[in-house]
Each structure stands twice: as structure tokens, then as C-alpha cells.
ZASEGU-514392 format. One record per atom (N, C-alpha, C, O): residue in one letter; residue number from 1; x, y, z; atom name. Coordinates in steps of 0.001 Angstrom, whole numbers, plus 524288, in hexadecimal, padded with zeros to 5 digits. Layout:
<recs>
REC   code   pos      c1      c2      c3   site
REC      a   NUM       X       Y       Z     CA
...
</recs>
This chain:
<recs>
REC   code   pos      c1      c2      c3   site
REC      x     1   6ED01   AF31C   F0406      N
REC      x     1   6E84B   AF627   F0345     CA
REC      x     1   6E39B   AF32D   F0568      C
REC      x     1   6E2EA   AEE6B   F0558      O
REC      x     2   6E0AE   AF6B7   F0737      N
REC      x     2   6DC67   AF2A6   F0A37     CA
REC      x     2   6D695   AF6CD   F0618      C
REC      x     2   6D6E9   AFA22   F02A4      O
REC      x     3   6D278   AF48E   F0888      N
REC      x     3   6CD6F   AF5CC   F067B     CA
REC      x     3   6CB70   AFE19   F085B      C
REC      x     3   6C8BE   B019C   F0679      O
REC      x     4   6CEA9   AFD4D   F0C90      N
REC      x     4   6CE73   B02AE   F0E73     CA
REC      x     4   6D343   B0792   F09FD      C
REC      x     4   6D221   B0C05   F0891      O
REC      x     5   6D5A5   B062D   F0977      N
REC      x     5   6D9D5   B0853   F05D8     CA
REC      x     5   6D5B0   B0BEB   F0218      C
REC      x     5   6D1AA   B0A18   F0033      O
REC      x     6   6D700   B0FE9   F0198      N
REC      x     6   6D3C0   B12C4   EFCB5     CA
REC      x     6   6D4E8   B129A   EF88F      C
REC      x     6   6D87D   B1565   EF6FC      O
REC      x     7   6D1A0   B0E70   EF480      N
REC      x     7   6D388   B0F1A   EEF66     CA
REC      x     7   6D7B5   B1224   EECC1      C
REC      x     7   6DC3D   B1108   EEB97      O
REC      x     8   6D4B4   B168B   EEC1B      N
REC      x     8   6D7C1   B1BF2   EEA78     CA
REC      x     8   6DEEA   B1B02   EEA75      C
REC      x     8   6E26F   B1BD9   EE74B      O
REC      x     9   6DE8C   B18DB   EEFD0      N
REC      x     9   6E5F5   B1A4F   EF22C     CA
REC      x     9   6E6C1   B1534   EEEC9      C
REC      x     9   6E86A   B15B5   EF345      O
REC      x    10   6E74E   B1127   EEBE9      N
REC      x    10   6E8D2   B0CBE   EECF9     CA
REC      x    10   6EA26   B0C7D   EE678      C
REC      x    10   6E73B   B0D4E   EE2BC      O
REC      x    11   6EFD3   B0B00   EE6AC      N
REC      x    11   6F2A8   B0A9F   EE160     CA
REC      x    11   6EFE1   B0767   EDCC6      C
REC      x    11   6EBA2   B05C6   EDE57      O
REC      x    12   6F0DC   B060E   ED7E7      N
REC      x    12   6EDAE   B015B   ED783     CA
REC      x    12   6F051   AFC93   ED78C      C
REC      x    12   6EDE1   AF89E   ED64D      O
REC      x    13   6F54A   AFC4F   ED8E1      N
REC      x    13   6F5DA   AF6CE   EDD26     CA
REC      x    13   6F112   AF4CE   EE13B      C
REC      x    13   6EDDD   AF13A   EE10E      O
REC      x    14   6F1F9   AF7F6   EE410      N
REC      x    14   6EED2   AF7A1   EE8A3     CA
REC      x    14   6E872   AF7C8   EE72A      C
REC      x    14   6E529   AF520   EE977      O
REC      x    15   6E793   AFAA4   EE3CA      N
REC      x    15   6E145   AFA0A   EE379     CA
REC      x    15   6E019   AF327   EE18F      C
REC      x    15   6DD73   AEFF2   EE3F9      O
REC      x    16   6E324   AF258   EDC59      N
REC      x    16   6E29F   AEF56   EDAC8     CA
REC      x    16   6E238   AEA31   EDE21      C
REC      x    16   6DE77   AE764   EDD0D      O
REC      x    17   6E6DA   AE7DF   EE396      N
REC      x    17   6E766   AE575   EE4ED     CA
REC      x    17   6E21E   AE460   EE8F5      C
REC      x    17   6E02A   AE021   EEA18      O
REC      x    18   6E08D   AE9A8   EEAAB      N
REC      x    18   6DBBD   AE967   EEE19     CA
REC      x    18   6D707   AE6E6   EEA29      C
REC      x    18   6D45A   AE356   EEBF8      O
REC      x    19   6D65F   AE821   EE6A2      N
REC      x    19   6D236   AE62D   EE072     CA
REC      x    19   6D40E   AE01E   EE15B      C
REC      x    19   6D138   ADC66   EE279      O
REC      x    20   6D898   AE027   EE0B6      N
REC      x    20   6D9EB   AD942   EE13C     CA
REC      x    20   6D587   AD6F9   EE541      C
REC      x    20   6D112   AD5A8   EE405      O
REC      x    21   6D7B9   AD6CF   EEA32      N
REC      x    21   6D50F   AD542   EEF40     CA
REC      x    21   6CF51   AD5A0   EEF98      C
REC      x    21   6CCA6   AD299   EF236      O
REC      x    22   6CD62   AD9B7   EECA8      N
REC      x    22   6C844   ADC3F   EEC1A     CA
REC      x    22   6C4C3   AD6CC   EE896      C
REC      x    22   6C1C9   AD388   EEA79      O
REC      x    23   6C601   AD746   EE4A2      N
REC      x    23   6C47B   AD375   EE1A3     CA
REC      x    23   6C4B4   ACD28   EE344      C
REC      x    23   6C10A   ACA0C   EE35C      O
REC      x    24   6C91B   ACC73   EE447      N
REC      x    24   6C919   AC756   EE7AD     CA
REC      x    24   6C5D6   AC5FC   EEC8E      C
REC      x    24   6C46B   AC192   EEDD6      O
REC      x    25   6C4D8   ACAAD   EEF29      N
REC      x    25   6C1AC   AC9BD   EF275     CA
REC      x    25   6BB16   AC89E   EEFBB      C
REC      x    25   6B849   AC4B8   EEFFD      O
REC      x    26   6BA4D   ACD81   EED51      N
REC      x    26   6B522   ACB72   EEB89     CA
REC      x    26   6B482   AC65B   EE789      C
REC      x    26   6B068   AC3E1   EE7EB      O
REC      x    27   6B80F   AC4CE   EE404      N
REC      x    27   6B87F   ABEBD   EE235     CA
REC      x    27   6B5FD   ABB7D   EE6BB      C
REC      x    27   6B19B   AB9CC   EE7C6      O
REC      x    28   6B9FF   ABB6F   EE888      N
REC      x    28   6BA2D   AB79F   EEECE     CA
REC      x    28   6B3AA   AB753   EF03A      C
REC      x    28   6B120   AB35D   EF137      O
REC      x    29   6B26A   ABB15   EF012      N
REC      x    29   6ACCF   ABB4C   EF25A     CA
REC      x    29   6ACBD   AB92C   EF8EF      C
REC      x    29   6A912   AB648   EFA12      O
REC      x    30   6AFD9   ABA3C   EFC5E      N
REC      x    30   6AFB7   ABA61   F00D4     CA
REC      x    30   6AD8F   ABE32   F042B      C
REC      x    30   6ACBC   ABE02   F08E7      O
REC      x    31   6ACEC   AC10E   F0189      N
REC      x    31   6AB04   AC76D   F0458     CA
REC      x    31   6A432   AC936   F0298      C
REC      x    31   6A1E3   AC8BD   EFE67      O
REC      x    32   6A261   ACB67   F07E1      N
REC      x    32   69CCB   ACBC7   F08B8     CA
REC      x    32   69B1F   ACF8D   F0530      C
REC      x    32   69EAF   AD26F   F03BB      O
REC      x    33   69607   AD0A1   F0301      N
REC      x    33   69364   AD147   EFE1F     CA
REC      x    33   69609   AD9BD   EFE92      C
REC      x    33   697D5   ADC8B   EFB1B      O
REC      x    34   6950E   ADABD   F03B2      N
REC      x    34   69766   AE1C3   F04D0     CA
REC      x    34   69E38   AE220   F055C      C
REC      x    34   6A0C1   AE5F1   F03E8      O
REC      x    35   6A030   ADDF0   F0773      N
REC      x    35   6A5D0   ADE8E   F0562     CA
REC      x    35   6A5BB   ADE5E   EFFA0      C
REC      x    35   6A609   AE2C0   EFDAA      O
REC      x    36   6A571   ADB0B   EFCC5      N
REC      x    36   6A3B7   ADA6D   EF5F0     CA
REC      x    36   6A40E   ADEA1   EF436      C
REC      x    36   6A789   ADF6D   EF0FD      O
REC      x    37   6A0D5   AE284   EF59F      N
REC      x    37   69E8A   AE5FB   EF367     CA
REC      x    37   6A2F9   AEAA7   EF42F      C
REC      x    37   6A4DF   AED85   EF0D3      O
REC      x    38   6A409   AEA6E   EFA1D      N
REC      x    38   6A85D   AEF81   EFB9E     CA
REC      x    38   6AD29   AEE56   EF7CE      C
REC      x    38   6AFA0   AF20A   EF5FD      O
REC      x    39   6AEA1   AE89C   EF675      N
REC      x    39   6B409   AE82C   EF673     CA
REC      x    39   6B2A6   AE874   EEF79      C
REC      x    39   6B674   AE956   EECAB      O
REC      x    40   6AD30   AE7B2   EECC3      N
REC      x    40   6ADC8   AE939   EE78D     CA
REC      x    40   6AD17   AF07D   EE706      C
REC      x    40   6AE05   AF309   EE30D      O
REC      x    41   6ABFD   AF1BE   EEA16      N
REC      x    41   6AC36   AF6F6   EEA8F     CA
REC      x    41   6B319   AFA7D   EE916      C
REC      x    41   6B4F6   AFDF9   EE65A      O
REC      x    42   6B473   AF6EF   EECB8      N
REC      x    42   6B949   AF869   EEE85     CA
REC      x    42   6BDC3   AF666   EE8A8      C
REC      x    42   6C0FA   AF958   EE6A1      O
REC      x    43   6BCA1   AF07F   EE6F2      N
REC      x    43   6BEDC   AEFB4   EE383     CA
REC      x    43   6BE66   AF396   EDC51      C
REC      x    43   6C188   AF3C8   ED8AD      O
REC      x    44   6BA16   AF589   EDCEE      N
REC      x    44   6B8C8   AF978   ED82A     CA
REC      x    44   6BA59   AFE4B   EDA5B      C
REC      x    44   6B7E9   B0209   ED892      O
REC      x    45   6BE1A   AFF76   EDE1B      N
REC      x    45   6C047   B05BD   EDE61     CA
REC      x    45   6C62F   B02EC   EDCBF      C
REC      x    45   6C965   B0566   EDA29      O
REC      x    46   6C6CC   AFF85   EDDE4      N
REC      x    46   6CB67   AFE5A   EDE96     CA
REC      x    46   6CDBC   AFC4D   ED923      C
REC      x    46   6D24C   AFCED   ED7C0      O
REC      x    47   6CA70   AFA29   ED6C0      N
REC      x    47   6CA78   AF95E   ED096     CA
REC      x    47   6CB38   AFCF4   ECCAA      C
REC      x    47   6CDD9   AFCE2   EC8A3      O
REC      x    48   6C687   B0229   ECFF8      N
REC      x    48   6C801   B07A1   ECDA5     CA
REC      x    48   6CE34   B099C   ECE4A      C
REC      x    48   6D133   B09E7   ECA8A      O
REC      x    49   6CF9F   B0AE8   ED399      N
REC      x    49   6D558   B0CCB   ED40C     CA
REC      x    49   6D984   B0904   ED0A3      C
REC      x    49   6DDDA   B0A80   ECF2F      O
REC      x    50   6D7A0   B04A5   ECFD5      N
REC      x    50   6DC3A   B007C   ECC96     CA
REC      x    50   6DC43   B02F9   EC6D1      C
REC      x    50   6E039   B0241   EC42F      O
REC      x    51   6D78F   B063B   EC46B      N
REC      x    51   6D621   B067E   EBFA6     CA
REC      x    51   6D85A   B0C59   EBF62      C
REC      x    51   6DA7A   B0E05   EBB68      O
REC      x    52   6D7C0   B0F17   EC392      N
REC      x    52   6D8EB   B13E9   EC33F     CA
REC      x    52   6E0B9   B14FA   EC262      C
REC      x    52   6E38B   B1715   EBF1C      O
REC      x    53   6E149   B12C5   EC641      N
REC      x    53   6E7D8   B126F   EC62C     CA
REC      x    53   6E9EE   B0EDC   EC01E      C
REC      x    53   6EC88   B1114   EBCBD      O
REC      x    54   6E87F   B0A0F   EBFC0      N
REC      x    54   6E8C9   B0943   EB9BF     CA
REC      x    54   6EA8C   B0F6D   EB639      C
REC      x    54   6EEE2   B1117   EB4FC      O
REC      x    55   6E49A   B11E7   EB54E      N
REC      x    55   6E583   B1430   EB15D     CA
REC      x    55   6E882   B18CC   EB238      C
REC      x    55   6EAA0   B1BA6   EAEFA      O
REC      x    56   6E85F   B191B   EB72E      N
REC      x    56   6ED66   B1DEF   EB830     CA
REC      x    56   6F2BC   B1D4C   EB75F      C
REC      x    56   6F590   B210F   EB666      O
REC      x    57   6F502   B16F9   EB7D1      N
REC      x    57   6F85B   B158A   EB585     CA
REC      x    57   6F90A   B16F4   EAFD2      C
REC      x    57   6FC7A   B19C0   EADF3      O
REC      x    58   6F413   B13DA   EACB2      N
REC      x    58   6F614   B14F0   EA688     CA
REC      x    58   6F5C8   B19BD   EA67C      C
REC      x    58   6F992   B1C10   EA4A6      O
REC      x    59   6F20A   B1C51   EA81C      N
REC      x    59   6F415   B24AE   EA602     CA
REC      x    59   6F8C0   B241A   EA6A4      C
REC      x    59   6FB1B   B2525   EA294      O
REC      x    60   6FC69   B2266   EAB39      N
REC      x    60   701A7   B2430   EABCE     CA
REC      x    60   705AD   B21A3   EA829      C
REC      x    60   70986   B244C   EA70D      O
REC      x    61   7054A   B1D0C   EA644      N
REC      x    61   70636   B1AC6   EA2F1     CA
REC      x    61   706AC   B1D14   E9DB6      C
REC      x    61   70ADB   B1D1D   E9B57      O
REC      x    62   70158   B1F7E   E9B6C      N
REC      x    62   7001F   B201A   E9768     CA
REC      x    62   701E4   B25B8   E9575      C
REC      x    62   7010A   B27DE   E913E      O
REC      x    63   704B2   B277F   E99F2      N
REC      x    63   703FF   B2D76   E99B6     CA
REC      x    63   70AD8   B2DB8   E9A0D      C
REC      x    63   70D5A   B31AE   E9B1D      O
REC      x    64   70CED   B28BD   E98EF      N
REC      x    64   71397   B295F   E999B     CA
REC      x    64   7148C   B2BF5   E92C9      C
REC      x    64   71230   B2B6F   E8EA1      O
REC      x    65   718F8   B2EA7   E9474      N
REC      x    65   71A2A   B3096   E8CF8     CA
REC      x    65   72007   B2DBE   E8D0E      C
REC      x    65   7226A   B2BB2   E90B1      O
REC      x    66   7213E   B2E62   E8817      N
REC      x    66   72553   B2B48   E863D     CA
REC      x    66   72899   B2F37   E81E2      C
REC      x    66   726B8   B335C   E8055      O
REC      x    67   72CA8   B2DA1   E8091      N
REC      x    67   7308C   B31F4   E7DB0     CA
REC      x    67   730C3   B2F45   E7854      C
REC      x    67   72EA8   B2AF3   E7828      O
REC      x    68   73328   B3146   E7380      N
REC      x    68   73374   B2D77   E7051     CA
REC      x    68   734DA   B28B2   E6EDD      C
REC      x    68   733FE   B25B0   E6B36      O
REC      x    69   737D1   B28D8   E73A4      N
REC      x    69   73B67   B2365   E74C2     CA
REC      x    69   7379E   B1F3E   E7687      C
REC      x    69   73900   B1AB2   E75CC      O
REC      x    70   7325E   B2040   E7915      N
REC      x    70   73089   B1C98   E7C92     CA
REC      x    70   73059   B1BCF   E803D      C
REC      x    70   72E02   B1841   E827B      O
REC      x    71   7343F   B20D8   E82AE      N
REC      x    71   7351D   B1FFB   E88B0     CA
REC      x    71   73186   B2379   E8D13      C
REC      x    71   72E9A   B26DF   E8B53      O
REC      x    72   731B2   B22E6   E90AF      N
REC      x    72   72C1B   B2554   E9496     CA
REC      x    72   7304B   B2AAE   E94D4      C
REC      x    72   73510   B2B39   E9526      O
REC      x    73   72B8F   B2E52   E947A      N
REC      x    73   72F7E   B336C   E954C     CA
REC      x    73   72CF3   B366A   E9A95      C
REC      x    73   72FC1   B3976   E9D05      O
REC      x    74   7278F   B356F   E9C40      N
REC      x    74   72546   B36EF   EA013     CA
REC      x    74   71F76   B3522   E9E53      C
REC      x    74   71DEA   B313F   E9BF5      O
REC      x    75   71D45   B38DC   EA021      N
REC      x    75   71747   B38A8   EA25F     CA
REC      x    75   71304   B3C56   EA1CA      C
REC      x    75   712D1   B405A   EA46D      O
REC      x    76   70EC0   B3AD0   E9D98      N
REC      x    76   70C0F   B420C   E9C35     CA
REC      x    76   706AD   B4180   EA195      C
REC      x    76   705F4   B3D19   EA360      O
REC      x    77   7049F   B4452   EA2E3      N
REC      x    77   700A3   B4502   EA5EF     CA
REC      x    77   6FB4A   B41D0   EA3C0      C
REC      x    77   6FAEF   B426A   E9EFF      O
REC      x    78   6F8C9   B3FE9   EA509      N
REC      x    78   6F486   B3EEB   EA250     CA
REC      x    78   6EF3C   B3F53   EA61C      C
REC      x    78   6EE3F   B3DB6   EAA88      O
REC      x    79   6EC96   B4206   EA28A      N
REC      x    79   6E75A   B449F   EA528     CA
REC      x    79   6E285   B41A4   EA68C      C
REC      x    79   6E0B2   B3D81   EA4E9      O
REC      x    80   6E15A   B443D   EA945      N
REC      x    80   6DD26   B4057   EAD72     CA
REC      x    80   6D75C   B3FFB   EAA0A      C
REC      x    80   6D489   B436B   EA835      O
REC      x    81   6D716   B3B8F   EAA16      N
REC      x    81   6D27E   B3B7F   EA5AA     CA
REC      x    81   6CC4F   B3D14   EAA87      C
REC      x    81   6C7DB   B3D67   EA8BD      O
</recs>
């Protein structure tokens, strides 16, 4: 994944790993005061899609049903807040 990649498409493997690099770069402080700025730009969408997929996980998670036994029996829908 490079900087051109559109958020949006990018699993949150992939977002996350770009957030990696992102951050390290600005640590580093090697980069000029308008890169800084693009690449913190860039790192707060990308923080978002990490946060977004998160919780789409636990809905899916949270939304497993179980039988009396304990066992996963499927999956109820859960509504879009």
C-alpha cells in the first residue's frame, strides 16, 4: 500500500501498517514542516478506517448467537446505529 491507495479500500491490516510507517516517520522528524502536515493528515483517516473496521468486527462478533449448549448456531443481523 502506498500513500496514493484510498483509505476507504484498505483492510485494517493494511491501514494499520500504513499508520505504522506514518507515525514513525513523523517521530523521526525527518520530514519538512508540509510533508508533516500531509502525512498527519493522512495518518488521522487512516486511524479512522482502523477504528471503523475494529468495531465492525465486534458487531460481528457480538451479534454471534449460541444454542443452549454454548455452541455458535449462526448470526443475527445487527443494525446500523
Amino acid at each position: 500500500m502506498t500513500e496514493t491507495t484510498p483509505v476507504s479500500e484498505m483492510s485494517f491490516e493494511q491501514a494499520m501498517q500504513e499508520l505504522e510507517q506514518v507515525v514513525a516517520k513523523l517521530e523521526r522528524g525527518e520530514v519538512a514542516l508540509d510533508e508533516s502536515i500531509a502525512l498527519y493528515e493522512r495518518g488521522a483517516e487512516l486511524k479512522k478506517r482502523c477504528e471503523t473496521k475494529l468495531r465492525e468486527a465486534e458487531e460481528k462478533v457480538a451479534a454471534i448467537t449460541l444454542d443452549s449448549e454454548g455452541q455458535p448456531t449462526g448470526t443475527t443481523p445487527v443494525e446500523s446505529q
